[in-house]
N, C-alpha and C positions, 0 to 999 in steps of 0.2 A: 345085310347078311344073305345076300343069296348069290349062288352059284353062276351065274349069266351078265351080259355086258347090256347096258343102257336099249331100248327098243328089240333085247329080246322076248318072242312070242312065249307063252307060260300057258300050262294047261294042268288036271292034275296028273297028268302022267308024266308032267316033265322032270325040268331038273330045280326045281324049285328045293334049298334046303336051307337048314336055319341051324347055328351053332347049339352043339347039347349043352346044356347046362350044364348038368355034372358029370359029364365028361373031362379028362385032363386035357390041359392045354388047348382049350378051348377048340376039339375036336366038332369037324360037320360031320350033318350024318340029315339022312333024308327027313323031309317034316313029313307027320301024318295025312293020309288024303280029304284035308279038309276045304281044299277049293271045290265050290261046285259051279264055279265060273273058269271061264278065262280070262288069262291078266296079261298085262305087259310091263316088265323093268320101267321103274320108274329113273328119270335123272332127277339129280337131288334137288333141282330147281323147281320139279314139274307138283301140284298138287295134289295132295291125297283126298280126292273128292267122292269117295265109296260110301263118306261118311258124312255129307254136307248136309244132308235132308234128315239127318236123325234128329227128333227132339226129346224133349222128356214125356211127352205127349204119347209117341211113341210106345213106349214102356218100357223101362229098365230092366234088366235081368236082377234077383234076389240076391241082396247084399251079401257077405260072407262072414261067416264067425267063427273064425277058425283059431282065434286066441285062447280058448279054454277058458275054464274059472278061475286058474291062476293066473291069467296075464300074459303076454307075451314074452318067451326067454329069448335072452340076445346071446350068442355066442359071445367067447371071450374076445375076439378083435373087433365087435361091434361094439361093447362097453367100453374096451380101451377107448373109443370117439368121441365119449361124454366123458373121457377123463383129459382132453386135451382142451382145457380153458383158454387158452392162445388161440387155439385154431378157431374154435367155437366165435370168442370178440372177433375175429377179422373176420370170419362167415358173416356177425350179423350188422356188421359195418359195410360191408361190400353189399347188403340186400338193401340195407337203410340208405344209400349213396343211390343204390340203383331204383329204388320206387321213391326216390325223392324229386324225379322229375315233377316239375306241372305244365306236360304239353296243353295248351289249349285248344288243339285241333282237335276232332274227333278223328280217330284213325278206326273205327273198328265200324262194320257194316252188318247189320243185320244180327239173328241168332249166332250166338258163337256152337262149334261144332266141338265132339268131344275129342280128344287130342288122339288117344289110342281106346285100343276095344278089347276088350273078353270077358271082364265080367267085374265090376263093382266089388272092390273087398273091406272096406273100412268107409264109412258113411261120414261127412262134417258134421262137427262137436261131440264127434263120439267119444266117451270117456276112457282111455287109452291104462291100462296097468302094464309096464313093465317090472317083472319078477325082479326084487330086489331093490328096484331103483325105485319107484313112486309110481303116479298116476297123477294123468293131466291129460288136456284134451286136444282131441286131434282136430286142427283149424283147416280141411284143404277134406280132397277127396281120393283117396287110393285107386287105381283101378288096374287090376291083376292081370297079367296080359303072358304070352311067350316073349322068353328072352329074345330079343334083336326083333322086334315088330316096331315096323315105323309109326312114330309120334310126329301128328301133326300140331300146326300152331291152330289156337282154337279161333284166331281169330287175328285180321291183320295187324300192322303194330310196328313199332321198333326194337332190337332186342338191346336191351340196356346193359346185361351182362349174362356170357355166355361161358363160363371154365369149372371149375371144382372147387368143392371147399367139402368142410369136416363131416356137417353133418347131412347137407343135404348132397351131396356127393356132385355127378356132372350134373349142373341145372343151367334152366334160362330164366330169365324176366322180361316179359314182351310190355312194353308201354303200348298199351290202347289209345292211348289221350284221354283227355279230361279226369286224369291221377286213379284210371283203371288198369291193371297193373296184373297180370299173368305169372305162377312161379311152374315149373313143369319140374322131378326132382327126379333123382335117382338114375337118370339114363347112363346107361354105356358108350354112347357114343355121342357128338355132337356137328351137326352140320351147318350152324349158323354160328357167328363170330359176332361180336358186341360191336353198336352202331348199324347192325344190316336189318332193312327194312325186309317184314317178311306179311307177305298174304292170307287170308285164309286157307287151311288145309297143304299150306306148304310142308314139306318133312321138314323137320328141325334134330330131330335126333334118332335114337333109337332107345329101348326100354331094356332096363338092365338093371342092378342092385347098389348101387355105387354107394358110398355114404353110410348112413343108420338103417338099412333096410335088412329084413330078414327072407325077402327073393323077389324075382322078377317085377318090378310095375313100377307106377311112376304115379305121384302124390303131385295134387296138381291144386293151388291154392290162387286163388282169387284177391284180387285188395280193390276195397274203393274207398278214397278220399283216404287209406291208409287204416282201413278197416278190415277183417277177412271177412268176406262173406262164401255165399254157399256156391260151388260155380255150377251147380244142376238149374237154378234160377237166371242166369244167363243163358242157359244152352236152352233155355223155353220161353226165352224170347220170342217175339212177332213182329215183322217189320211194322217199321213207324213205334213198337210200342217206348222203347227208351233210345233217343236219338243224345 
């Protein structure tokens, strides 16, 4: 989502803009002057490496709680989601097809990088209340971001499948090898196709609401050997420590 063609220069006075949210018809309008760099148009093949050196080490920014004591409320076309049991069995047929690879190669090098950035909103196994519907837990990590900011892949891989389904809206699954397995969810747009082999910090999409979400960011879940685990313990990795 920005205003300019492949290898143009970007500063903050440029012409750098990013679609409004809640804007009709998906209306541009300038982004605030948050570069305190200058950048260059990415092509969709080129790496997003701004983010290569971050670890958990690092320090994260402070999680966000912005559910209240009652839970989080879904609008009514986000309920209607969990009312389509069709659509739901083919979502989790089409995940269990796609992490049912067992590459033996190792494809994935080093610490994995975190895919998009702004701020940490929902922590793994966080105990999750939607108003109305129950409570259960959130297996993966949210991270709240502006609509149309490029998601990278956290780490190289294969993508096993790359389209939309019910509840996790436009998603990927990156096969790492050795049955390490990437989900990224919710995006708005998608730049990789199923079977494309992708790098670290390649764009793969953009961040958007797609699916069960209630705004901008993208829930990004881990699997090993078909397990979820935390993908913050990944990304604090150390070369040589898990090969």
């Amino acid at each position: 989502p920005v205003l300019a063609a492949a290898d143009t220069p970007l500063d903050t006075s440029g012409i750098f803009g990013r679609r409004g949210y809640i804007q009709p018809l998906w209306a541009w309008r300038p982004a605030p002057a948050f570069f305190p760099y200058q950048a260059r148009v990415l092509l969709p093949s080129e790496r997003v490496a701004w983010r290569d050196r971050k670890t958990a080490a690092d320090g994260f920014p402070p999680w966000s709680t912005a559910t209240g004591s009652q839970g989080i409320w879904l609008p009514p076309d986000k309920q209607a989601l969990l009312a389509d049991q069709a659509g739901i069995q083919r979502e989790n047929a089409i995940h269990w097809q796609a992490t049912s690879w067992d590459t033996a190669e190792t494809l994935w090098s080093g610490p994995f990088i975190i895919p998009a950035w702004q701020r940490y909103s929902s922590p793994f196994s966080e105990s999750r209340t939607f108003v109305g519907l129950g409570t259960g837990v959130h297996l993966g990590i949210d991270i709240a971001s502006f609509f149309g900011t490029a998601v990278a892949a956290p780490n190289s891989g294969i993508v096993r499948f790359a389209g939309k389904t019910t509840l996790c809206g436009n998603n990927i699954i990156i096969d790492h090898g050795r049955r390490v397995f990437t989900k990224i969810m919710h995006l708005d747009s998608l730049f990789v196709t199923s079977g494309q082999r992708v790098e670290r910090g390649q764009p793969v999409g953009m961040t958007g609401t797609s699916g069960l979400s209630t705004g901008p960011h993208i829930h990004w879940e881990m699997l090993v050997g078909g397990v979820r685990v935390d993908p913050e313990e990944w990304v604090a990795l150390r070369e040589g420590g898990l090969q």
